[in-house]
FINUGU-682324 format. One line per 10 residues: their letters; for each residue x, y, z of N, C-alpha, C. Coordinates in nm, 3 decimals. Layout:
BEGIN
a> X,Y,Z,X,Y,Z,X,Y,Z | ...
//
This chain:
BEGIN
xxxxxxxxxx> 23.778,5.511,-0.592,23.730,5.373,-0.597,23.659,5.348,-0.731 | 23.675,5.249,-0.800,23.627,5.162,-0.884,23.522,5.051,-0.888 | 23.402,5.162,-0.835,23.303,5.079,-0.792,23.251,4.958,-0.830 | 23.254,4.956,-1.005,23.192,4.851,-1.090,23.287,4.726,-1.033 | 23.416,4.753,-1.044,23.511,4.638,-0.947,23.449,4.559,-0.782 | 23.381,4.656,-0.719,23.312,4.639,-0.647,23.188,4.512,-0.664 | 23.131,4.530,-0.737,23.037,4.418,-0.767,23.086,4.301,-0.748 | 22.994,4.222,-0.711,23.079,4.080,-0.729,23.048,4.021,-0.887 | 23.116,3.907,-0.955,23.089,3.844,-1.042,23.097,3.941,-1.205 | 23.074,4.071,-1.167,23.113,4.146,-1.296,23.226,4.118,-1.380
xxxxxxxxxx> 23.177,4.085,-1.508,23.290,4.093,-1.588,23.289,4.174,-1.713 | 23.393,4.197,-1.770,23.463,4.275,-1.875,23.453,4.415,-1.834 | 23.487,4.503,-1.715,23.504,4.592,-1.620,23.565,4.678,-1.705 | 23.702,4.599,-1.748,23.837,4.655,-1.856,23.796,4.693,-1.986 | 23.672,4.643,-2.015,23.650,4.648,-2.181,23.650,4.822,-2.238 | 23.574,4.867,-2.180,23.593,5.037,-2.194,23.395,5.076,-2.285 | 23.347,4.957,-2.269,23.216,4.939,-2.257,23.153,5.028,-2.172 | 23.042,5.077,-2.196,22.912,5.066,-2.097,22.890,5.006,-1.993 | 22.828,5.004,-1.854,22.826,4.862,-1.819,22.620,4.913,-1.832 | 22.573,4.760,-1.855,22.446,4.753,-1.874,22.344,4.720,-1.719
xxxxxxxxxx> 22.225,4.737,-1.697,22.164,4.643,-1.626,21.981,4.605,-1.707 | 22.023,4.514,-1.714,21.910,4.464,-1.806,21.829,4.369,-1.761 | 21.670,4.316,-1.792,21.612,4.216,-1.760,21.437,4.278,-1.732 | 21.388,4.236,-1.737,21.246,4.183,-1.701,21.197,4.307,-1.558 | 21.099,4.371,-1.587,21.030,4.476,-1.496,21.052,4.407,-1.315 | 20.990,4.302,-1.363,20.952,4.215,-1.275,20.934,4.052,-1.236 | 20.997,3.952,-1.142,20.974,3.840,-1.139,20.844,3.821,-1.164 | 20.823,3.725,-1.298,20.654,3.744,-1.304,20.607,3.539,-1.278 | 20.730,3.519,-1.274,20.730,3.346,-1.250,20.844,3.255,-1.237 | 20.872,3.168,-1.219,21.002,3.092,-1.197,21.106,3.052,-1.317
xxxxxxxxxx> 21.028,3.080,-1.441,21.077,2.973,-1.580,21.111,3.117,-1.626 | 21.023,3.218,-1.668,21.091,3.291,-1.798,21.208,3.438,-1.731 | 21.249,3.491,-1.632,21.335,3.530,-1.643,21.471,3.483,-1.641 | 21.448,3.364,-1.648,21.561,3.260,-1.659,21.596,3.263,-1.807 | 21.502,3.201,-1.862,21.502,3.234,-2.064,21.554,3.406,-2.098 | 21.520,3.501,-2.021,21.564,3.638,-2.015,21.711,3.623,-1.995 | 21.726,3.615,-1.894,21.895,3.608,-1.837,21.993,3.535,-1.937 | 21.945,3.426,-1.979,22.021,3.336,-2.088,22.044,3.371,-2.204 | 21.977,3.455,-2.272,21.995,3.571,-2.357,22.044,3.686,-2.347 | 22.006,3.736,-2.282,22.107,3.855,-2.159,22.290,3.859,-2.197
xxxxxxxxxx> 22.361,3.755,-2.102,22.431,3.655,-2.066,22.520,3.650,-2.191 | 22.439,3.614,-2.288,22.501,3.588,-2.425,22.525,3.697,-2.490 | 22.457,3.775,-2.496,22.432,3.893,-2.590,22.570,3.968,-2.503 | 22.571,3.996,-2.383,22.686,4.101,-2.334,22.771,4.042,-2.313 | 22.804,3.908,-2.338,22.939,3.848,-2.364,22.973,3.839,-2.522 | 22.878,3.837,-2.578,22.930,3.887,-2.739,23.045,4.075,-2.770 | 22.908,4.141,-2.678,23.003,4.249,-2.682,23.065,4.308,-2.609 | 23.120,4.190,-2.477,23.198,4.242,-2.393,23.153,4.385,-2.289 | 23.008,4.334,-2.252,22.943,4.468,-2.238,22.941,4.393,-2.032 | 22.982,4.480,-1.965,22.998,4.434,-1.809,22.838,4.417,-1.770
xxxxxxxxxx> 22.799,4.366,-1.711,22.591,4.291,-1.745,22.588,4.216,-1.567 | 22.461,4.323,-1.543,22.419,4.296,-1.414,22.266,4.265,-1.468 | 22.233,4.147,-1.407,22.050,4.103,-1.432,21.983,4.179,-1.358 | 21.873,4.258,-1.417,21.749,4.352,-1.317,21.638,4.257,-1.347 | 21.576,4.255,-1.186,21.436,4.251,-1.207,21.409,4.243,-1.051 | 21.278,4.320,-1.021,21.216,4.322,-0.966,21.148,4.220,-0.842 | 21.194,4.205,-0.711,21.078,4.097,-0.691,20.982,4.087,-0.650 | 20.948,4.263,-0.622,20.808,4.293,-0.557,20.786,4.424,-0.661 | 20.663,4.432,-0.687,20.659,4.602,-0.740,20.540,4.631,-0.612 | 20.609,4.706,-0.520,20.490,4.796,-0.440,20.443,4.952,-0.497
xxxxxxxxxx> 20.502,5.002,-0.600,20.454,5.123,-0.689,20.366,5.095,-0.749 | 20.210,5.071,-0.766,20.143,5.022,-0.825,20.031,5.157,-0.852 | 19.998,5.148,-1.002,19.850,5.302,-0.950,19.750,5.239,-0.934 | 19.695,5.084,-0.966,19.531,5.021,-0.910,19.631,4.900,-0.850 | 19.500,4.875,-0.693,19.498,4.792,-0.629,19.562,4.639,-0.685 | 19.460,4.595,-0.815,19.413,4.500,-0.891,19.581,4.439,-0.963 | 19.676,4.592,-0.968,19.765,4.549,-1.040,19.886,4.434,-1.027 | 19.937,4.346,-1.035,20.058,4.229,-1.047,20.155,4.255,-0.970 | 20.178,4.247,-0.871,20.281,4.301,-0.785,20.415,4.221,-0.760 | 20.385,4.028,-0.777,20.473,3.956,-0.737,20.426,3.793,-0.721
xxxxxxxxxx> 20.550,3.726,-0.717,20.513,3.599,-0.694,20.521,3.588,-0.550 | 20.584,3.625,-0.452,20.600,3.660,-0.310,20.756,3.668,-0.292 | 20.777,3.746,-0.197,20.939,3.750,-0.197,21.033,3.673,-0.153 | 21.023,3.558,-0.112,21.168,3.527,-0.071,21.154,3.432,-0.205 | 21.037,3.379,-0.295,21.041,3.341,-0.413,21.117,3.362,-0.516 | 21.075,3.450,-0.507,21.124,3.578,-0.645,21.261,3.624,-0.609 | 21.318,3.634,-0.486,21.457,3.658,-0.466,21.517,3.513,-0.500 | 21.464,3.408,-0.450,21.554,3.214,-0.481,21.517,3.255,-0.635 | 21.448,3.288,-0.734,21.462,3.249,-0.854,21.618,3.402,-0.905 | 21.580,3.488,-0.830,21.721,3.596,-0.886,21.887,3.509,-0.883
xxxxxxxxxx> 21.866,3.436,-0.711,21.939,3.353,-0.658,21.999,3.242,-0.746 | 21.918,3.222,-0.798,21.924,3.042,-0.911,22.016,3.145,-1.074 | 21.953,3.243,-1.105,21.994,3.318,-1.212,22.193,3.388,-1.182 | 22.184,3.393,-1.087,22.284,3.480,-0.985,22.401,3.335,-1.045 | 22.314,3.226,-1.003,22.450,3.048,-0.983,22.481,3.000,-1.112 | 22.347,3.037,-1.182,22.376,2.984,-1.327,22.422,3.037,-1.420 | 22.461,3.158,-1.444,22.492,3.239,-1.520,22.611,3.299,-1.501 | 22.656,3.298,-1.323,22.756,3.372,-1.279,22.761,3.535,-1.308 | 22.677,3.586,-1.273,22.623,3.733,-1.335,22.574,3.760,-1.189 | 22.622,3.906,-1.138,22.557,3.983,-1.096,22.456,4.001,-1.065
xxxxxxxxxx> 22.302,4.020,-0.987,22.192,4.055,-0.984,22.158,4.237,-0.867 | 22.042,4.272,-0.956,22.008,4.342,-0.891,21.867,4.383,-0.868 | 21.809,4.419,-0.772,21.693,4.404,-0.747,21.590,4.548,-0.641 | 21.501,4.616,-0.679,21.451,4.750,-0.578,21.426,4.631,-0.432 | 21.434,4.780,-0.395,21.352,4.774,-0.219,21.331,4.911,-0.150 | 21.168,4.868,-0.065,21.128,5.009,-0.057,21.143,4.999,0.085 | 21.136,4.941,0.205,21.171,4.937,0.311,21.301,4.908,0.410 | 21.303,4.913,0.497,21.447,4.898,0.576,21.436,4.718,0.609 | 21.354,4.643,0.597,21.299,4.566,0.589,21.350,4.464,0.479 | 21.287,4.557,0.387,21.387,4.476,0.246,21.505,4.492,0.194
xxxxxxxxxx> 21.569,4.565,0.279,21.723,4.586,0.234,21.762,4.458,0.313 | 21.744,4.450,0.448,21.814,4.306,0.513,21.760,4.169,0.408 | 21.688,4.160,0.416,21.639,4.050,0.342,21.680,4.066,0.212 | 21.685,4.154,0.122,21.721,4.114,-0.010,21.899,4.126,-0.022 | 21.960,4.211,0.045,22.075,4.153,0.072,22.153,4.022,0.065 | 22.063,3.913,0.124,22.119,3.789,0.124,22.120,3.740,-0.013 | 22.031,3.791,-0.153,22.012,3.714,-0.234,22.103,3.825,-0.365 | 22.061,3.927,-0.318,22.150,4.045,-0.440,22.241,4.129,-0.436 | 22.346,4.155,-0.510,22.423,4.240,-0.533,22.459,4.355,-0.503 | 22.373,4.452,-0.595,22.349,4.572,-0.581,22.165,4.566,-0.528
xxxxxxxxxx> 22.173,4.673,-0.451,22.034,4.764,-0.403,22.007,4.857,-0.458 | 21.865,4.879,-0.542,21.823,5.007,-0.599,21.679,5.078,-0.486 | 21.745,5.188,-0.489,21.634,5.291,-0.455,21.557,5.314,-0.552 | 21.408,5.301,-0.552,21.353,5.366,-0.621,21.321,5.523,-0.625 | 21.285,5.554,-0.770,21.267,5.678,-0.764,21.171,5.791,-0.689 | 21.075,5.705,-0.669,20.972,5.790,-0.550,21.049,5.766,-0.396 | 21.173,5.712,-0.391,21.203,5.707,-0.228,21.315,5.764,-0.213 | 21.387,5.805,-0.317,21.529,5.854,-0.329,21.584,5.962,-0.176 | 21.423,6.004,-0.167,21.492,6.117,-0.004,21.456,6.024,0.121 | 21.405,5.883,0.084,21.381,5.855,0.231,21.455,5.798,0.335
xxxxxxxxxx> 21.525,5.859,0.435,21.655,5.823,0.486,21.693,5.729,0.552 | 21.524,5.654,0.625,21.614,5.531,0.686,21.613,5.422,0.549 | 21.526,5.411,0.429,21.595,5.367,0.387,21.750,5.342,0.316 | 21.773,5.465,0.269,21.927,5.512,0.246,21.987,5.437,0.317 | 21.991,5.460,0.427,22.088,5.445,0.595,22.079,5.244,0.535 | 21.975,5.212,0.557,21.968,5.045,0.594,22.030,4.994,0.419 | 21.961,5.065,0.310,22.079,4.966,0.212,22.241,5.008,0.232 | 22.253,5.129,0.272,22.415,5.137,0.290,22.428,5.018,0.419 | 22.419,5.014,0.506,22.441,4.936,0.643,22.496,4.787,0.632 | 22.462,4.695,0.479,22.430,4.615,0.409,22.566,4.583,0.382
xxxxxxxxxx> 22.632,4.692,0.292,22.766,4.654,0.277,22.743,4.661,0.094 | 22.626,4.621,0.027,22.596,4.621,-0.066,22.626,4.740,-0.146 | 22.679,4.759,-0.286,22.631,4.812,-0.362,22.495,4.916,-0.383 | 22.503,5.020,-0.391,22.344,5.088,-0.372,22.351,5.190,-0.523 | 22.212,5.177,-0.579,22.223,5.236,-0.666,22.100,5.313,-0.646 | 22.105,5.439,-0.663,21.964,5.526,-0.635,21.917,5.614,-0.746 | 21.806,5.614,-0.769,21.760,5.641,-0.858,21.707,5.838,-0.874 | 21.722,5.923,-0.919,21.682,6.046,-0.875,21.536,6.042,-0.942 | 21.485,6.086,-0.803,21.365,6.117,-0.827,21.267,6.217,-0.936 | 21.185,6.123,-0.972,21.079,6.238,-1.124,21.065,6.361,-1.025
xxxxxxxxxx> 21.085,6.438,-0.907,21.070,6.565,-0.890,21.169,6.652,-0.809 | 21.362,6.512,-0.822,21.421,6.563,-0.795,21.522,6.614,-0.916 | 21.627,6.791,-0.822,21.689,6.771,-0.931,21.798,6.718,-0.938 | 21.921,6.756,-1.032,22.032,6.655,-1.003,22.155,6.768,-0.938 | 22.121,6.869,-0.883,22.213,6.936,-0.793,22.167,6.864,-0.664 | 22.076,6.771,-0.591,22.037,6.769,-0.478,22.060,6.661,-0.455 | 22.105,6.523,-0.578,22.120,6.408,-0.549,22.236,6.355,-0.451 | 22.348,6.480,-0.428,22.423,6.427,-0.367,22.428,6.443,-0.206 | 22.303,6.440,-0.207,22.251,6.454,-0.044,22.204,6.316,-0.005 | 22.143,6.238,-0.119,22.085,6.126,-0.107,22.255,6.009,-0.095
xxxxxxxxxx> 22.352,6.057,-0.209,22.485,5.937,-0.184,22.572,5.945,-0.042 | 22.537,6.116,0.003,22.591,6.154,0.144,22.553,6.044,0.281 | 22.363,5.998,0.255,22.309,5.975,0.331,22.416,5.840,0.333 | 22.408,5.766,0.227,22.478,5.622,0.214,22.599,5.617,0.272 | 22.735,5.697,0.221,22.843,5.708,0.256,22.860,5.728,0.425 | 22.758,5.816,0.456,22.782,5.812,0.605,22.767,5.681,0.697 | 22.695,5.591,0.659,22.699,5.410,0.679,22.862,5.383,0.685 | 22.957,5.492,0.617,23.092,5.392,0.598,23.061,5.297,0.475 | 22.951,5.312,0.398,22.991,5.271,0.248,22.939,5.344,0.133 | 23.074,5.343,0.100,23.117,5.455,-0.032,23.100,5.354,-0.198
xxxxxxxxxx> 23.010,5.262,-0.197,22.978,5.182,-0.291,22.809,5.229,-0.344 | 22.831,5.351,-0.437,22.683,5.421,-0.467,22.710,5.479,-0.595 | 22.547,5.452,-0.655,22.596,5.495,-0.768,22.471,5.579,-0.819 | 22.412,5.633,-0.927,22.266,5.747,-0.919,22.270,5.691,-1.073 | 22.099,5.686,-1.084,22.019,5.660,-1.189,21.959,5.824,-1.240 | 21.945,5.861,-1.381,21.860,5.931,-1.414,21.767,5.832,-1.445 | 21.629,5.939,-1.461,21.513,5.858,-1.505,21.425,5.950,-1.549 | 21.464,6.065,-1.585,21.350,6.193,-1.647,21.290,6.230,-1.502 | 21.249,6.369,-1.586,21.166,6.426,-1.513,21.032,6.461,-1.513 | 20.887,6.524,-1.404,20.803,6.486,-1.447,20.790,6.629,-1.540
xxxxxxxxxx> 20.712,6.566,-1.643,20.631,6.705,-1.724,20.518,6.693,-1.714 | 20.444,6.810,-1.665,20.288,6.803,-1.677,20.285,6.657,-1.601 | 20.194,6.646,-1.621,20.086,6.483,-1.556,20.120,6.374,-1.595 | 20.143,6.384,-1.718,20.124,6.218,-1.784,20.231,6.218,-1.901 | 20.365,6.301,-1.831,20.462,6.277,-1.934,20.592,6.284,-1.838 | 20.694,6.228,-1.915,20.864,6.261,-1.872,20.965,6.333,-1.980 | 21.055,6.412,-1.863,21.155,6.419,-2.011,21.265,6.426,-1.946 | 21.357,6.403,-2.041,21.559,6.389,-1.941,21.589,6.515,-2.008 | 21.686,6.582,-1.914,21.754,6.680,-1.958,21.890,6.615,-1.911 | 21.967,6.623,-2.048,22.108,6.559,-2.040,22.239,6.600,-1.976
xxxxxxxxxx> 22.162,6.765,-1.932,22.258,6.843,-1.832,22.280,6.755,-1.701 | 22.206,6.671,-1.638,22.204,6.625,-1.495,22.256,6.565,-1.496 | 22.314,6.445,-1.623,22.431,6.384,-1.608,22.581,6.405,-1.580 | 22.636,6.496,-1.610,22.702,6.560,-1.543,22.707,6.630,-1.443 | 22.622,6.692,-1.375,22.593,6.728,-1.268,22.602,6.574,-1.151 | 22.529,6.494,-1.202,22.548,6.379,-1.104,22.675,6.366,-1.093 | 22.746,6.300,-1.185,22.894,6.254,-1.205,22.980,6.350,-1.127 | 22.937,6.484,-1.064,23.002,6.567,-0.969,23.036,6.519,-0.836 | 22.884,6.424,-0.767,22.927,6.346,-0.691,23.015,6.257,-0.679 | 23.102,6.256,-0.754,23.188,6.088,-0.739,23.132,5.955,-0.773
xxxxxxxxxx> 23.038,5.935,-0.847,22.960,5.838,-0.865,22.956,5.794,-0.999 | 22.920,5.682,-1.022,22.906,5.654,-1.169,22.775,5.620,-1.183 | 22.682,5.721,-1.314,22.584,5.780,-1.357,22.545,5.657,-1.422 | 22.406,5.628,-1.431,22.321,5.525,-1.543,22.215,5.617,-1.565 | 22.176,5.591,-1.734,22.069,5.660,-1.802,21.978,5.560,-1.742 | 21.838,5.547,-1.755,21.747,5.439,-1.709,21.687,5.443,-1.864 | 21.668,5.391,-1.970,21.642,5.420,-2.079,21.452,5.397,-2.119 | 21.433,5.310,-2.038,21.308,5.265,-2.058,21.195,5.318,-1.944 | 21.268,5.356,-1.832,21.145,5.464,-1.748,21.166,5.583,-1.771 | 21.259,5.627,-1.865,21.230,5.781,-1.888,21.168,5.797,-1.993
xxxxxxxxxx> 21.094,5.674,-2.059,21.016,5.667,-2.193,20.869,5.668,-2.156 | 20.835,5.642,-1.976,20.700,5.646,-1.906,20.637,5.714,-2.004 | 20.514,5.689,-1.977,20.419,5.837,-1.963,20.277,5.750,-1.842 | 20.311,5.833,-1.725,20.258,5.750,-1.565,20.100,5.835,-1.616 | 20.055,5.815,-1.495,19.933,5.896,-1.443,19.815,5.883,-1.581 | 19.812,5.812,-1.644,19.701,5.766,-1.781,19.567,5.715,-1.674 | 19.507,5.764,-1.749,19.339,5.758,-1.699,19.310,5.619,-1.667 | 19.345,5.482,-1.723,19.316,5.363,-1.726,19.414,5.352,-1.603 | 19.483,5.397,-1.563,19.564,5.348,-1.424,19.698,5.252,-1.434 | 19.667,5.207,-1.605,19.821,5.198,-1.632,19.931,5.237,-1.732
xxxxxxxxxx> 20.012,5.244,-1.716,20.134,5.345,-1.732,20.167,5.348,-1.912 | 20.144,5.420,-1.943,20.188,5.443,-2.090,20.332,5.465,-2.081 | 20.389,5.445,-2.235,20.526,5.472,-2.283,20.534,5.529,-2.434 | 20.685,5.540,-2.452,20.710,5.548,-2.605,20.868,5.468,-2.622 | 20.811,5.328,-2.692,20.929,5.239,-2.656,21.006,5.187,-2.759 | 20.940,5.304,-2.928,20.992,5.338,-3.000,21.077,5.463,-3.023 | 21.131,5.517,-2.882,21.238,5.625,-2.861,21.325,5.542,-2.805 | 21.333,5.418,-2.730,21.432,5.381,-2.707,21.591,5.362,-2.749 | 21.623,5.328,-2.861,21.730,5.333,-2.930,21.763,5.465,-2.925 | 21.723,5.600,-2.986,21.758,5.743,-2.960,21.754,5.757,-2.816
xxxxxxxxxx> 21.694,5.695,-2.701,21.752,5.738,-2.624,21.873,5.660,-2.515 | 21.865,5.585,-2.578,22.015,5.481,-2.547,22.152,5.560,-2.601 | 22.090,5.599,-2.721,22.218,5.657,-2.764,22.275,5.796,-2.748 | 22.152,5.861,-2.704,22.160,5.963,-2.635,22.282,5.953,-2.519 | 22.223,5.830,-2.431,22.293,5.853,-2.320,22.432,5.781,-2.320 | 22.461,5.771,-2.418,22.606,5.713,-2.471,22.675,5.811,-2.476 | 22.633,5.909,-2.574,22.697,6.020,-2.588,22.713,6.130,-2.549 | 22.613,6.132,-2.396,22.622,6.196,-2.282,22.726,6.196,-2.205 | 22.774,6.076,-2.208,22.909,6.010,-2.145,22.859,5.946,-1.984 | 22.734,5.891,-2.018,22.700,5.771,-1.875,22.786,5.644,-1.889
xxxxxxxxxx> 22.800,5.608,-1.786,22.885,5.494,-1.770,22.800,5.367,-1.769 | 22.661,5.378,-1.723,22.620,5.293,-1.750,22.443,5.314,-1.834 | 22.394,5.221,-1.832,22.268,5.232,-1.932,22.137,5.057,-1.835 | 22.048,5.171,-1.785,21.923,5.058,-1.759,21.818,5.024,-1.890 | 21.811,4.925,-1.910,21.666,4.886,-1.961,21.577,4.800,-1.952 | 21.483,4.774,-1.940,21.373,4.644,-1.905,21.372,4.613,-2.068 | 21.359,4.495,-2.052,21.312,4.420,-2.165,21.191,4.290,-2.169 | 21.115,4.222,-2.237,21.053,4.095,-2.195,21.051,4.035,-2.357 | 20.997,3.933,-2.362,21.014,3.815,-2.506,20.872,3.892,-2.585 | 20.786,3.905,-2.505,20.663,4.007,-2.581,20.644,4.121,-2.459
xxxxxxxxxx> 20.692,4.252,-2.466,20.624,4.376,-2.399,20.446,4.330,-2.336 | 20.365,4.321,-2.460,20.235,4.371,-2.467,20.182,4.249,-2.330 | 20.268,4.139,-2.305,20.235,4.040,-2.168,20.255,4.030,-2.061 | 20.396,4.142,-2.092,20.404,4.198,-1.946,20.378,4.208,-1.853 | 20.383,4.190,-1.731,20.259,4.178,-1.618,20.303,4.359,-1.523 | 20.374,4.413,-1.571,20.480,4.536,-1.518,20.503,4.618,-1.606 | 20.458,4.728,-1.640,20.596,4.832,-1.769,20.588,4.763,-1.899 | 20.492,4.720,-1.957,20.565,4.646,-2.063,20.523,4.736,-2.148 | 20.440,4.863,-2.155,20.438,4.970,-2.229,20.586,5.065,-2.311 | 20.645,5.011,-2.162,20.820,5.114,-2.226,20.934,5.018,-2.267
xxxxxxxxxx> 20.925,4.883,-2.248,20.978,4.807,-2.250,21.010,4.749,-2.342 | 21.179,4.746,-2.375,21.209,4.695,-2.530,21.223,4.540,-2.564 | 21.134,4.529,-2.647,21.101,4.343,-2.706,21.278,4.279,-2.707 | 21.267,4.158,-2.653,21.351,4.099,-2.608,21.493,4.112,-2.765 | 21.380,4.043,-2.861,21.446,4.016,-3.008,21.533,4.134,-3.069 | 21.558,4.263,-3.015,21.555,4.392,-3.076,21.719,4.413,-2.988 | 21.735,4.361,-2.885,21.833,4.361,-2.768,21.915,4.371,-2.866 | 21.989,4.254,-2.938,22.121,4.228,-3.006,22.113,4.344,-3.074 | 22.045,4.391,-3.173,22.080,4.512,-3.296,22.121,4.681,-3.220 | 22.032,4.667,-3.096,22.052,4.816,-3.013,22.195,4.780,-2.955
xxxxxxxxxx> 22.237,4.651,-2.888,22.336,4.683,-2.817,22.473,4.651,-2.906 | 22.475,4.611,-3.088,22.544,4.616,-3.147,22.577,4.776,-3.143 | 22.496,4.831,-3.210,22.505,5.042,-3.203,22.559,5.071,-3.095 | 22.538,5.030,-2.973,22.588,5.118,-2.860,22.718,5.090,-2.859 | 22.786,4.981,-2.875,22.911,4.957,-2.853,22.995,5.031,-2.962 | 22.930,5.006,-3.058,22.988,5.060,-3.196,23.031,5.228,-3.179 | 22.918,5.319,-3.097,22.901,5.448,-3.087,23.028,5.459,-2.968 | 22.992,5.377,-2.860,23.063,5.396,-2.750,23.221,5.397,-2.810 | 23.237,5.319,-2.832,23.398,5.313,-2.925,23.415,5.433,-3.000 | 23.339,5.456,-3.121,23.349,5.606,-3.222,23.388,5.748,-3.117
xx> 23.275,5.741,-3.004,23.334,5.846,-2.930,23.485,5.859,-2.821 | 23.477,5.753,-2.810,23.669,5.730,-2.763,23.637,5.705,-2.602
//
């Protein structure tokens, strides 16, 4: 199966591209991931790059209480919804409960596991159940010989529409690192592999309670995972990082999009 075919609304499948998922940590309001998407939109129809919109409509991973979590959800899913009509693009969006797989279902595409839930099985079970697309993320303390216990859980639903995120692993406390061996190891499952480019640039667990990065490795590690041979590539982006209300520590400035995803295509092609 040809999962990316699977999606609805995907296009340039055929191009021999990457396929991307890009956008904003998090719904942080009604107006600007819209201005996100519209740029988005453009940019991967310039390079024929297959472009699913990410963002968030709840972040329940939070390390202080105090932190931005959401506009409320069935909100933040009608604004994915409105992005989904206007653009004719794909959306995709986390969920941490069995709860939010029914409900976000109605509004998105694909379903992502996050990486702290990757073993938890009724959720597994309820985004497969969906019919949806599921994309799971391997966990910062899983490895990638074990992930295919987590696509098993899905497939046994009777849907074989799954796909696995790297996202580094943890080092020490307050760092990540990818080892580029697991990409292939994933791709053992039958699945088609995405680098996550901008959470494996974390650095979590910082004394202030929020999340450091290095979001001047991004490009090296985009291209890294080009030449890893992932099929696809995550990144968050926003118009200014530093306003972020989510991640905007790892997160690559909106303006910078066109020049990185000129290189990738360029590379992706050079390597055949």
């Amino acid at each position: 199966m040809n999962i990316l075919r699977e999606i609805p609304l995907l296009k340039h499948v055929e191009s021999g591209n990457f396929f991307l998922l890009a956008g904003p940590c998090v719904i942080e309001d009604t107006e600007s991931p819209v201005a996100i998407a519209r740029i988005l939109v453009e940019l991967t129809e310039k390079y024929k790059i297959p472009f699913v919109f990410k963002a968030s409509y709840r972040k329940a991973n939070r390390s202080k209480s105090s932190s931005f979590t959401g506009i409320g959800d069935e909100k933040a899913l009608e604004v994915l919804a409105k992005i989904r009509q206007m653009f004719n693009v794909p959306v995709v969006s986390d969920i941490h409960s069995e709860r939010d797989a029914l409900l976000a279902a109605q509004y998105v595409d694909v379903l992502q596991i996050p990486a702290f839930l990757c073993r938890q099985s009724e959720l597994l079970i309820a985004a497969g159940e969906t019919g949806k697309v599921v994309n799971i993320k391997k966990g910062q303390f899983s490895s990638a010989e074990t992930m295919h216990f987590a696509v098993e859980k899905v497939r046994e639903t009777g849907n074989d529409k799954v796909m696995l995120t790297e996202r580094g692993t943890t080092f020490g406390y307050t760092d990540l690192v990818v080892d580029f061996r697991n990409i292939p190891v994933m791709q053992q499952a039958g699945v088609p592999v995405i680098l996550d480019v901008t959470h494996s640039l974390q650095q979590p667990n910082q004394p202030a309670g929020v999340t450091g990065g290095r979001p001047d490795l991004i490009p090296l590690m985009a291209k890294l995972g080009v030449t890893a041979g992932v099929e696809g590539l995550f990144m968050e982006t926003h118009p200014d990082p530093s306003k972020a209300k989510s991640d905007g520590a790892n997160m690559l400035r909106l303006d910078l999009m066109d020049n990185l995803l000129g290189e990738l295509v360029r590379l992706k092609k050079a390597l055949g």
